[in-house]
C-alpha positions as CSV (number, residue, x, y, z in Angstrom):
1,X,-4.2,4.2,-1.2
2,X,-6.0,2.3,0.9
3,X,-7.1,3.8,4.2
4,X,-8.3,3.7,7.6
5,X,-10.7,5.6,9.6
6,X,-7.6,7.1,12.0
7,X,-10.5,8.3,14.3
8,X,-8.2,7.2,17.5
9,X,-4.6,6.4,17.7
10,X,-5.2,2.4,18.8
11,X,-2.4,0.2,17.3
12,X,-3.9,-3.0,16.4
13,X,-7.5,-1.2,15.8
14,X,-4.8,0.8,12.9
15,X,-3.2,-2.6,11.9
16,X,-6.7,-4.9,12.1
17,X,-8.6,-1.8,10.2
18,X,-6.0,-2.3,7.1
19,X,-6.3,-6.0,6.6
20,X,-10.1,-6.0,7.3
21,X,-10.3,-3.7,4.5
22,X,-8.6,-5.4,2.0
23,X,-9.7,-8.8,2.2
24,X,-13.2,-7.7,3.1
25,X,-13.0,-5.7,-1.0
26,X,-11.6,-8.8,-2.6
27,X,-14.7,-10.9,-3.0
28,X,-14.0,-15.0,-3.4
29,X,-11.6,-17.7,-2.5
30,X,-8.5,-16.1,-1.6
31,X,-5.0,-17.3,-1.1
32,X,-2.7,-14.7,1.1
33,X,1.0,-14.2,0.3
34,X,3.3,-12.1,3.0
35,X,6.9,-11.2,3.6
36,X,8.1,-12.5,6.4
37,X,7.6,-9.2,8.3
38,X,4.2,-9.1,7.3
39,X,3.6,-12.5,8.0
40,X,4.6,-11.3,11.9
41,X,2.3,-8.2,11.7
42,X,-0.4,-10.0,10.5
43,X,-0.2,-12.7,13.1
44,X,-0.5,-10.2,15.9
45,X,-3.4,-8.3,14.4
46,X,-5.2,-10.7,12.4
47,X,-6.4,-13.9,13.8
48,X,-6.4,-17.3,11.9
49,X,-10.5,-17.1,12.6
50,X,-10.7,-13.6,11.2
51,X,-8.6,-14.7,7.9
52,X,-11.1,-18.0,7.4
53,X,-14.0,-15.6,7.4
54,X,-12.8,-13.4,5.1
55,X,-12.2,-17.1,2.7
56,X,-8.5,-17.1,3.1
57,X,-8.0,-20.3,2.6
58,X,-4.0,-20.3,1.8
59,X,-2.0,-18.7,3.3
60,X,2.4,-18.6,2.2
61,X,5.4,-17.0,2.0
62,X,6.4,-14.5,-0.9
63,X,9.5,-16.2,-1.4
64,X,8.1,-20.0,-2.2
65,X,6.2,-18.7,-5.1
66,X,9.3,-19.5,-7.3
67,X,9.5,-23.1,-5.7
68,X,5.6,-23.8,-5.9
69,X,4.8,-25.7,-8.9
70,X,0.9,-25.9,-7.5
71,X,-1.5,-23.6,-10.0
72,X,-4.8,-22.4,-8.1
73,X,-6.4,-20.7,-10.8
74,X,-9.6,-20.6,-8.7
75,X,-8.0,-18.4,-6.2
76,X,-7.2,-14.8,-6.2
77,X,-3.9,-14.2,-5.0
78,X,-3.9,-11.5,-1.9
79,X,-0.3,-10.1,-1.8
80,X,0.7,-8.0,1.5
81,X,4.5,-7.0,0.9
82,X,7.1,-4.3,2.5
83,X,7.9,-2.1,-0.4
84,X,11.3,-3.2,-1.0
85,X,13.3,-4.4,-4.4
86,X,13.7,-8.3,-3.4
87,X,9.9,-8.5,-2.8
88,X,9.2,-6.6,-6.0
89,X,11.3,-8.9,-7.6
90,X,9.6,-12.1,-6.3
91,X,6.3,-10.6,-7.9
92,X,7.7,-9.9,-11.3
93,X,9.1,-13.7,-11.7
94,X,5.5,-14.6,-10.4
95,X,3.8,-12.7,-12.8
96,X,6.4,-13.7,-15.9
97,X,7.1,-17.0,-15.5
98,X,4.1,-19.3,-14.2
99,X,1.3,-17.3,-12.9
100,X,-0.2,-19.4,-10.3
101,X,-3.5,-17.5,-9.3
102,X,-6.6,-15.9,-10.8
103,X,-5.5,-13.0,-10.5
104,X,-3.7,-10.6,-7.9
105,X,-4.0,-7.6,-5.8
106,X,-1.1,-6.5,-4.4
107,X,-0.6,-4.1,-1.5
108,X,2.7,-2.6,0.2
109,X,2.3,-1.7,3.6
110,X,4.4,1.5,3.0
111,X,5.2,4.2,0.1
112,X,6.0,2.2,-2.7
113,X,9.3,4.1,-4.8
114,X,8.2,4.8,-8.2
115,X,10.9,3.1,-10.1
116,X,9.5,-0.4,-8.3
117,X,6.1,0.6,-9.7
118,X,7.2,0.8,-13.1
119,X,8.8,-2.1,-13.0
120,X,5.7,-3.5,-11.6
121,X,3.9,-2.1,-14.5
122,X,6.2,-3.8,-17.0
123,X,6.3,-7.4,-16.2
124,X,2.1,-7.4,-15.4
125,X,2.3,-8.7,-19.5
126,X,-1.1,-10.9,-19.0
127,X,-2.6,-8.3,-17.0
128,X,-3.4,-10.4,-14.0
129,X,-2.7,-7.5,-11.7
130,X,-6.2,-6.0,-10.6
131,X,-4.7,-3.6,-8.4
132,X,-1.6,-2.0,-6.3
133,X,-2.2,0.2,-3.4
134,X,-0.5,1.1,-0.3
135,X,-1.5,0.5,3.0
136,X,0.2,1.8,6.1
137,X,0.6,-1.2,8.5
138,X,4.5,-1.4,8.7
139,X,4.7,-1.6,12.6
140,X,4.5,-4.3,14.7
141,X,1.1,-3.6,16.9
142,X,2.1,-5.1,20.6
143,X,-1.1,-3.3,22.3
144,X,-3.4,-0.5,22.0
145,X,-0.7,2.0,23.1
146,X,2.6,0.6,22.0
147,X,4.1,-0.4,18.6
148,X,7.4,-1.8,18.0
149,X,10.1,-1.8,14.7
150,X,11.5,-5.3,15.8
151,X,15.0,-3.6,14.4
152,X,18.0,-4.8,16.3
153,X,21.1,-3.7,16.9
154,X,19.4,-0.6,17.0
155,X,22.1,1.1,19.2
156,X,24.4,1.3,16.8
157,X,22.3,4.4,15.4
158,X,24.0,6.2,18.2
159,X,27.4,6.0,16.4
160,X,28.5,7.9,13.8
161,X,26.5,7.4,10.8
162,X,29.8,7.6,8.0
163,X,30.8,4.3,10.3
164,X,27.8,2.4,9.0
165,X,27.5,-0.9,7.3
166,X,24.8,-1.0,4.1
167,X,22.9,-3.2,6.3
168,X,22.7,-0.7,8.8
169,X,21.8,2.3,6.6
170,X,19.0,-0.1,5.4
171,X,17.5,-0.4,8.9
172,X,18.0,3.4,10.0
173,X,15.3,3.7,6.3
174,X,13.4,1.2,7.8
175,X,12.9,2.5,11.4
176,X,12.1,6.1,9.5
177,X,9.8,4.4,7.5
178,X,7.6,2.4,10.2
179,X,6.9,5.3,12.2
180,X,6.1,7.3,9.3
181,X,3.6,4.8,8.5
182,X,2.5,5.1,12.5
183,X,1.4,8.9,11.5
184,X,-0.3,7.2,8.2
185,X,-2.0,5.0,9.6
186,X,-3.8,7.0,12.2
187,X,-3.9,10.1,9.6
188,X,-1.8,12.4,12.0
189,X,0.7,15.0,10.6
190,X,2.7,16.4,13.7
191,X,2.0,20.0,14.6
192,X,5.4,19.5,16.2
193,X,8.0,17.5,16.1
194,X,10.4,17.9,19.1
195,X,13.7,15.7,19.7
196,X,16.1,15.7,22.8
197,X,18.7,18.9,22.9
198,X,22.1,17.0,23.2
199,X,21.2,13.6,21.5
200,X,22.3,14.2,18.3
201,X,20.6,10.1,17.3
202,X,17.3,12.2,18.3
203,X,17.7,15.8,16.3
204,X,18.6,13.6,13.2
205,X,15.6,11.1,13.3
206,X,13.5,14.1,13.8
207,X,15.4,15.5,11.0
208,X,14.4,12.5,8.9
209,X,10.9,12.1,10.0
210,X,10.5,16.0,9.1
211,X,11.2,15.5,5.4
212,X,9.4,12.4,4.9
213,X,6.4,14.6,5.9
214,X,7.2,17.8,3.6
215,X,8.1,15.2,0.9
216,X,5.1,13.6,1.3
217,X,2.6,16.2,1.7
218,X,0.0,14.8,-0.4
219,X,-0.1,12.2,2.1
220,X,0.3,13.4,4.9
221,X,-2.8,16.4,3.9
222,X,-5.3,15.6,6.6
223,X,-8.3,17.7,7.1
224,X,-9.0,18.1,10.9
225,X,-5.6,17.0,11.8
226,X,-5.8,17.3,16.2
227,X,-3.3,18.8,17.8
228,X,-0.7,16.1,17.8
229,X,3.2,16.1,18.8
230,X,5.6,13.6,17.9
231,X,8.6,13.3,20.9
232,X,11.9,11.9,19.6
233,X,13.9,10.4,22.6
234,X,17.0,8.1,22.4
235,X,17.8,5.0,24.7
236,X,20.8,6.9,26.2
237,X,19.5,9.3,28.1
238,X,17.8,6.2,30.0
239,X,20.0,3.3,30.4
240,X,18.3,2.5,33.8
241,X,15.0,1.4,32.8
242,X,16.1,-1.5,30.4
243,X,18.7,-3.0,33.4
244,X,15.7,-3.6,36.2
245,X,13.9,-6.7,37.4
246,X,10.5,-6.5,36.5
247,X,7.5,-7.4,38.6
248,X,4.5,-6.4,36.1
249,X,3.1,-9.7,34.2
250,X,4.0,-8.7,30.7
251,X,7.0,-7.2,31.9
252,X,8.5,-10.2,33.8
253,X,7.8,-12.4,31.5
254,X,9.6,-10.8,28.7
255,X,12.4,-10.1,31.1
256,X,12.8,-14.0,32.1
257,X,11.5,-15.2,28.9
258,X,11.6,-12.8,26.2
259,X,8.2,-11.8,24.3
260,X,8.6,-11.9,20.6
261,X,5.3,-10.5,18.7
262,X,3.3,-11.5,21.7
263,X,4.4,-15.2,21.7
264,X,6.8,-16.3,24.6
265,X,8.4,-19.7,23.0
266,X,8.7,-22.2,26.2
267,X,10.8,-24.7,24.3
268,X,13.9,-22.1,24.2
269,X,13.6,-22.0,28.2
270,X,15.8,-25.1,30.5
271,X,15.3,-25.5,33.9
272,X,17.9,-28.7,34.8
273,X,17.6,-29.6,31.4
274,X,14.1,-29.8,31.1
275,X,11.7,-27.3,29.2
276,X,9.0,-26.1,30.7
277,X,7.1,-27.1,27.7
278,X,8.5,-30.7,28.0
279,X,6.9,-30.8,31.5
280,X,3.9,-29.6,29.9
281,X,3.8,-30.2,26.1
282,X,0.4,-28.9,25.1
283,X,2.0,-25.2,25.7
284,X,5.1,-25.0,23.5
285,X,4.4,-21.5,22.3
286,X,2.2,-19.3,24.3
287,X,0.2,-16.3,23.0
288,X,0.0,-13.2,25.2
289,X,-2.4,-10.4,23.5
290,X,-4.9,-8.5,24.7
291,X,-7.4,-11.0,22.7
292,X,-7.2,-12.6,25.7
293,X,-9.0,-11.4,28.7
294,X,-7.0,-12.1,31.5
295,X,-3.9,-10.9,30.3
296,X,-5.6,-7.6,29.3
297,X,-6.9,-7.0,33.0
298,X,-3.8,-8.2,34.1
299,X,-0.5,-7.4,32.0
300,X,0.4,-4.6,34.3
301,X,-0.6,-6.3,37.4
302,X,2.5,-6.6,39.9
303,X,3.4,-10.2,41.3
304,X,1.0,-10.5,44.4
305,X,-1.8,-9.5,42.8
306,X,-1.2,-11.6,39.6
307,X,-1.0,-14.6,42.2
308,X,-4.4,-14.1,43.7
309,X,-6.3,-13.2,40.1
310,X,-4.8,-16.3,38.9
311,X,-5.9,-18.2,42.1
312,X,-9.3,-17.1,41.3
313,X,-9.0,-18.1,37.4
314,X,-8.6,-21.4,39.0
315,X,-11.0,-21.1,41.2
316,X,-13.5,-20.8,38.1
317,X,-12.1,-23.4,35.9
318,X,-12.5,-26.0,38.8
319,X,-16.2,-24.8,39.3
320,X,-17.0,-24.9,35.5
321,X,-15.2,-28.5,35.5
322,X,-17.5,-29.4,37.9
323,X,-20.4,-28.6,36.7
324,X,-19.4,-30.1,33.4
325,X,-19.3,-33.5,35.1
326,X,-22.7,-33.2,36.2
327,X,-24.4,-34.4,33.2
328,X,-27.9,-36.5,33.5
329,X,-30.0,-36.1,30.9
330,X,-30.0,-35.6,27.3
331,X,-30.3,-31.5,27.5
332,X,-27.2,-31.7,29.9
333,X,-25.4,-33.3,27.5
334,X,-26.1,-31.1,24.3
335,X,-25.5,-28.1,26.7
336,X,-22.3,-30.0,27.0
337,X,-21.2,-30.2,23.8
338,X,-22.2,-27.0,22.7
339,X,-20.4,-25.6,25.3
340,X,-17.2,-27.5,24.8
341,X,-15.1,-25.5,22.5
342,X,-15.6,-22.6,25.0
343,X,-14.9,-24.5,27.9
344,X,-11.9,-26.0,26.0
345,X,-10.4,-22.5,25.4
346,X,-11.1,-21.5,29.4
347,X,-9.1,-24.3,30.2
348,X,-6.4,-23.8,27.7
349,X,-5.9,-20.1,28.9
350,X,-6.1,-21.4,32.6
351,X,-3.0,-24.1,31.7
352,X,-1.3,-21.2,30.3
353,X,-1.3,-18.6,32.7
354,X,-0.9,-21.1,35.7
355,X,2.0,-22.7,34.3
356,X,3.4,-19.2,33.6
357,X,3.2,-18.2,36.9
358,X,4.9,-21.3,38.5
359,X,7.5,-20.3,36.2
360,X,8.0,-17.2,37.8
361,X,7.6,-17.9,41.0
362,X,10.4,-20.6,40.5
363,X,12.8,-18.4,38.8
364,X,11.8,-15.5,41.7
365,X,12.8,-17.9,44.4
366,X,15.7,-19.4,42.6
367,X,17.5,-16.5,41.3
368,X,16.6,-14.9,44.7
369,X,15.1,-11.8,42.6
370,X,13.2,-10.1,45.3
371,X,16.6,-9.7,47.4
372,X,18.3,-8.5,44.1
373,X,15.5,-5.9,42.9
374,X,15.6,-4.4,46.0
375,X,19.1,-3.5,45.6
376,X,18.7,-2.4,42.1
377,X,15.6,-0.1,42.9
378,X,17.9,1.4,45.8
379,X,20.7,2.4,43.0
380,X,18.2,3.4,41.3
381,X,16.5,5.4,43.4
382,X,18.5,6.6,46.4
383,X,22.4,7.7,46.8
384,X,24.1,5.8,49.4
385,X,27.4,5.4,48.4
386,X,29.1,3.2,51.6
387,X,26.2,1.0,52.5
388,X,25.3,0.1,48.7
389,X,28.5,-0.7,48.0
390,X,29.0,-2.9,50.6
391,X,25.7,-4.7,49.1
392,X,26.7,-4.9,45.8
393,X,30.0,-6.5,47.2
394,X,28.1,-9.1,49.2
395,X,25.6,-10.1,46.6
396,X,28.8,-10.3,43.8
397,X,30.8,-13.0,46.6
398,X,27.3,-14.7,47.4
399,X,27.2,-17.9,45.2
400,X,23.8,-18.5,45.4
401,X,23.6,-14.9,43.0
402,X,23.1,-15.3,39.5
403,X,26.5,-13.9,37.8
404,X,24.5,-12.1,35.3
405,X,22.1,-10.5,38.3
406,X,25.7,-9.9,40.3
407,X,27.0,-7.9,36.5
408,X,23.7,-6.2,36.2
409,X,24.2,-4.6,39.7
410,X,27.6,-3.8,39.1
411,X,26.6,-1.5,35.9
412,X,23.7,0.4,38.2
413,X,26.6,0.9,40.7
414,X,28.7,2.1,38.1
415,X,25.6,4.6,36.2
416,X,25.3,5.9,39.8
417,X,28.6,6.4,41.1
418,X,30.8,6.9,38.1
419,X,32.0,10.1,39.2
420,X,32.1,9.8,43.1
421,X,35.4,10.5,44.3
422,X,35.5,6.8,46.2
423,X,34.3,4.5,42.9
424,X,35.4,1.5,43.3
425,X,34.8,0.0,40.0
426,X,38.2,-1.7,39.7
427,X,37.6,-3.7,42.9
428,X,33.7,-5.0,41.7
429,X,35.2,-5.9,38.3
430,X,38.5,-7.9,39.6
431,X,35.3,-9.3,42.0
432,X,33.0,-10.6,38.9
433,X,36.1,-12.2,37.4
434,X,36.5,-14.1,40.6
435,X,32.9,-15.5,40.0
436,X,33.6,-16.7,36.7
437,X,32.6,-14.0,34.4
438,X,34.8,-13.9,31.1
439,X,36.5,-10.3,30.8
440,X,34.2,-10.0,27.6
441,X,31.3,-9.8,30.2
442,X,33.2,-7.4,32.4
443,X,34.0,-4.9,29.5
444,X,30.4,-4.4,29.5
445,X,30.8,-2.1,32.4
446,X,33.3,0.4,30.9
447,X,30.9,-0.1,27.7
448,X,27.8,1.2,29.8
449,X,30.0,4.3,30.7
450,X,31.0,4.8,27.3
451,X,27.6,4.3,25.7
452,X,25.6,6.0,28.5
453,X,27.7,7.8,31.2
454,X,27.2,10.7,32.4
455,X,29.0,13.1,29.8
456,X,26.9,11.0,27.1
457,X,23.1,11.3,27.8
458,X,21.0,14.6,28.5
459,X,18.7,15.1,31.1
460,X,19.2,14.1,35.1
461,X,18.6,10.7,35.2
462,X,18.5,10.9,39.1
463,X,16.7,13.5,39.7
464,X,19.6,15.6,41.9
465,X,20.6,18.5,39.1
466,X,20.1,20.8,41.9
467,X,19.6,20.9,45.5
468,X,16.0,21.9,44.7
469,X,14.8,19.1,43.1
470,X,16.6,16.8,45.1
471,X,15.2,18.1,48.2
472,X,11.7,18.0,47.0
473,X,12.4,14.4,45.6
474,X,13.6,13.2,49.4
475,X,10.3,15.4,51.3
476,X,8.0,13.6,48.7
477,X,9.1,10.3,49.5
478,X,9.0,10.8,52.7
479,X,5.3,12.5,52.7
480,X,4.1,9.7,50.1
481,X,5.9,6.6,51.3
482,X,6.8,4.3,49.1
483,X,3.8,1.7,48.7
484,X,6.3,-1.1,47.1
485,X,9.9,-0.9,47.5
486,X,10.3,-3.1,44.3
487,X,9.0,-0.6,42.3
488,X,10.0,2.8,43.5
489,X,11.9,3.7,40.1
490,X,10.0,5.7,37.2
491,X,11.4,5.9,34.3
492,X,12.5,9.1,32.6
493,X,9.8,9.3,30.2
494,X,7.9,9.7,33.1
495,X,8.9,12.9,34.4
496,X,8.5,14.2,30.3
497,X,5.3,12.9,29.8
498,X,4.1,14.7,33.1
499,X,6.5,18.0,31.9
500,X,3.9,17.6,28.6
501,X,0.5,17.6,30.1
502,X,1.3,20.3,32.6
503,X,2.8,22.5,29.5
504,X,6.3,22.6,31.0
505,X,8.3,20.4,28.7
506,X,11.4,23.0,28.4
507,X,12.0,24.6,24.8
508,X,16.0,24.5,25.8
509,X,15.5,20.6,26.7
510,X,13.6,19.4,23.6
511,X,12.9,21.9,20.5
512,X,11.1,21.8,17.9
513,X,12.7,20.6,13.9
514,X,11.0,23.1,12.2
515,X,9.9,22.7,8.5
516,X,12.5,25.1,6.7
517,X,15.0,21.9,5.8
518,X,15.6,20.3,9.1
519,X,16.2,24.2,11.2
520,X,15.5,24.1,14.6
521,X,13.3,26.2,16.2
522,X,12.9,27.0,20.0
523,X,10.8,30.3,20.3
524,X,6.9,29.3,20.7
525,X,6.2,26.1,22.0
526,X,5.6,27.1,25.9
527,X,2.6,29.0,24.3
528,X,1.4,27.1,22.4
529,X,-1.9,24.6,24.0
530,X,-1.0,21.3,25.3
531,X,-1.2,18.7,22.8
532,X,-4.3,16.5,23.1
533,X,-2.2,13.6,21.4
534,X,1.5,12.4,22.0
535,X,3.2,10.0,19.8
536,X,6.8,8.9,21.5
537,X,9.4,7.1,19.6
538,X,12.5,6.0,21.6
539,X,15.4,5.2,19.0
540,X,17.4,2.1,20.5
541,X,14.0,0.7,22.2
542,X,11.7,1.1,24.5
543,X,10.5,-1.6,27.3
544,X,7.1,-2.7,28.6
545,X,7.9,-0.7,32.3
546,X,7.4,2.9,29.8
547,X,4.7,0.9,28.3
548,X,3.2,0.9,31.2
549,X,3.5,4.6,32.2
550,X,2.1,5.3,29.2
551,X,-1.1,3.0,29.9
552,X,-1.5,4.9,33.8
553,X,-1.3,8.3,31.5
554,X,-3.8,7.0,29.0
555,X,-6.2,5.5,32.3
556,X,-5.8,8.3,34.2
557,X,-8.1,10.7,32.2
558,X,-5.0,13.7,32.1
559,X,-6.4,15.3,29.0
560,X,-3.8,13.4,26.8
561,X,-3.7,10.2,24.8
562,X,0.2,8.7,24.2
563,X,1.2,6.3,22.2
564,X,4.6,4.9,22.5
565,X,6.6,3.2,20.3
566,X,10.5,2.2,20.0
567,X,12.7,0.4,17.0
568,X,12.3,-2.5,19.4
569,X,11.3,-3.3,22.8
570,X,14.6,-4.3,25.4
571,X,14.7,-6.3,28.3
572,X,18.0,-6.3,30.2
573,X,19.4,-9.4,28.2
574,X,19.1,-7.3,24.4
575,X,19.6,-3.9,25.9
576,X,23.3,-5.4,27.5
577,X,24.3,-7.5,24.5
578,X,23.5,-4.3,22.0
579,X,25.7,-2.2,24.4
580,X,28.3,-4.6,24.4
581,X,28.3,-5.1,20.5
582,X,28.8,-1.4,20.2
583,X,32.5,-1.5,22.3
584,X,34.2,-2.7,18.6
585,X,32.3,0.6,17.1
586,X,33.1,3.5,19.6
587,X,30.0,4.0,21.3
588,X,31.1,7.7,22.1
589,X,31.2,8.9,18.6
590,X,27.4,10.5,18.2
591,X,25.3,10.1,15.0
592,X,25.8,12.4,12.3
């Protein structure tokens, strides 16, 4: 097995640490074969820099080794595989028919079954195959604190399980399996493992996640293991967080263009029928990582302030560009050109991130997003039955409204006010018909209710369980102020994460799976020390707004260090087209 140093719970230090390792033990010319997960993993961990230093000099696709005629015998092959039977497969008729490489050393980035071993074992005839190890980098590293499964259609672990397809059976293994390579890779075993009371989706991941670890207790036998808990939460009991407009960097731009493995692909996005990336061709695909320096200082900066840092990026480019030009003698021009592949890259990141934000600022004006995020954040945040209705009417009859921004209203309305005694849900459905909306899109509203109403999640979403609480929510608004009325609204993790490093997260609300088969337990966990380490996986997905109150948590020296981490990460475009696909599966049965 190979291993990492698991010092600190970072990510892409975990991810980086595993592929450093083995290339860096593999002496030689090396030519690197990966799945096309791992070739996605890699990508955001490993740069194409950091590969040519370590000699890779080829790098392919597991699956066109059958197809490659091409022998390299002066190459060892590197092979970094999920443990699964199709890739095992593509090895063995490698290794059988035409061996194309030196030799190989193959490595599965999660607990390879034994049978797939021996099988391994069997077809290695010429004994090319210099090793096979595990190593534990099956997640998807978007930052330092967050990790993702990229498993969609993830909802659907909310229904019952006897209802499920083979495909997803296969992805429930898989999400198990990445976060169980999560605790691998950082060399944590959970001193508790603690799931939300009435989401049955989160008692039976827990469940899951519990025997992987007793199964597995060879490798999961850490010595000095810190006091770490692992917090199971599920997607229902927050259906509000993945339905706002964002106004953070990362977030908006994975709201408005979708972030896939930190690349935002410009050609997929039309404005009148021209790409952004046809207005500007040298930035099809743009990378957004904290590799690069501007986005980590300012991926959780809100809109204003990510207009003036950028105005001052520009600032500096124009000044360097200056200077540049300024060239007399011969030592200005070898300064020059030895500068230039710096001062190449500045000016590539300065294209980027100024063309970004004219992007936003043009679908913020167009799409009239400020006037519908404040709405939103008021259904979020405050109950006003009569005056926010009469908004949401307005904005659904205003023609200039986006009819997706006018249905994305409607199903806050409808999260709010389901049970008021005056819901008028009827009338703002027959309403988004009149705008053009097919009565597939409409049906998303009753399939919010029936995915996420109020008799489905746990918790108080609102904050108004009691008269207590909501008091002391209105006097603290009113005490505090609100600084930004587009972001008023904290998401429920929140609340749970602060619950956890005061010592008050509830036994009744979130117990522990004990290790006697999957028992629960809910008698000792109020005494026992605040954990110094969190590790939160949200089944259904997570989104870059919890990402964030995970990185304020992490910055603001609490005692605590979180990592978060979900089978995917939502904007409101996935989260609403994974609670519409569940309306032909009954939504309302629970996992079992």
């Amino acid at each position: 097995m190979l291993e990492t140093t698991g010092d600190d719970m970072d990510v892409v230090a975990a991810a980086h640490g595993y592929l450093d390792r083995l290339l860096s033990n593999i002496s030689g010319m090396k030519a690197l074969v990966l799945d096309s997960e791992l070739t996605g993993i890699t990508a955001m961990a490993y740069s194409q820099s950091n590969l040519l230093q370590k000699n890779v000099v080829l790098t392919t696709r597991v699956e066109k080794l059958r197809n490659d005629a091409e022998v390299m015998k002066h190459l060892k092959c590197v092979m970094l595989l999920r443990p699964n039977r199709s890739n095992v497969d593509f090895i063995r008729n490698e290794l059988r028919t035409n061996p194309k490489y030196g030799e190989y050393h193959i490595f599965f980035s999660n607990i390879l079954p034994v049978d797939l071993l021996q099988q391994l074992a069997q077809a290695d005839d010429k004994q090319l195959v210099k090793q096979v190890q595990e190593c534990f980098a099956d997640f998807y590293p978007i930052s330092r604190h967050l990790f993702s499964l990229n498993i969609e259609n993830s909802l659907k672990f909310s229904t019952s399980r006897a209802r499920w397809s083979r495909g997803e059976e296969m992805k429930y293994q898989r999400a198990v399996q990445g976060l169980g390579s999560v605790l691998l890779a950082f060399k944590r075993k959970p001193l508790q493992i603690r799931y939300q009371r009435k989401s049955n989706t989160a008692m039976n991941f827990a469940r899951e996640i519990r025997h992987l670890v007793e199964t597995e207790k060879e490798l999961f036998d850490f010595r000095g293991n810190p006091n770490t808990l692992l917090l199971i939460l599920d997607r229902r009991d927050d259906p509000i967080t993945p339905l706002l407009t964002q106004w953070t960097y990362q977030a908006m731009v994975h709201e408005l263009f979708c972030i896939h493995n930190n690349r935002v692909d410009l050609r997929k996005h039309n404005q009148g029928g021209v790409g952004l990336s046809q207005r500007n061709p040298e930035i099809e695909q743009i990378v957004l990582s904290e590799t690069d320096q501007f986005f980590a200082d300012h991926m959780y900066s809100n809109f204003g302030d990510l207009g003036e840092a950028i105005k001052g990026l520009l600032d500096s480019y124009q000044k360097l560009s200056k200077s540049n030009r300024q060239i007399s003698t011969v030592e200005d021009m070898q300064k020059f050109v030895d500068s230039y592949p710096e001062f190449k890259k500045f000016a590539n990141n300065v294209s980027k991130h100024v063309a970004l934000m004219g992007e936003l600022a043009h679908l913020v004006d167009s799409h009239r997003l400020l006037d519908i995020s404040q709405l939103e954040q008021e259904l979020s945040c405050i109950r006003d039955h009569a005056n926010q209705l009469e908004e949401v009417r307005r904005k659904i009859q205003d023609t200039s409204v986006d009819a997706n921004d006018a249905l994305r209203l409607v199903l806050l309305y409808a999260l709010r006010y389901e049970s008021h005694t005056n819901n008028q849900l009827r009338q703002l459905k027959h309403l988004l018909l009149q705008k053009g909306l097919s009565q597939l899109q409409v049906s998303l509203v009753d399939a919010i209710l029936d995915y996420a109403g109020e008799k489905k999640r746990a918790g108080d979403l609102y904050g108004e369980s009691s008269l207590i609480s909501k008091s002391l929510k209105m006097a603290t608004r009113a005490v505090k102020g609100v600084s930004n009325v587009y972001t008023q609204h904290k998401p429920v993790l929140a609340e749970i994460l602060e619950a956890i490093n005061k010592g008050r997260l509830k036994d009744s609300d979130f117990p522990i799976m004990s290790s006697t088969k999957g028992s629960t337990s809910t008698g000792s966990s109020n005494t026992a020390r605040t954990p110094k380490e969190v590790i939160v996986f949200m089944v259904g997905g997570t989104t870059f707004e919890e990402s964030m109150t995970v990185h304020n948590i992490n910055k603001s020296g609490s005692g605590i260090n979180v990592v978060l981490g979900g089978t995917c990460i939502h904007n409101s475009t996935s989260f609403t087209t994974e609670v519409n696909d569940l309306l032909s599966r009954g939504a309302g049965s629970s996992a079992s």
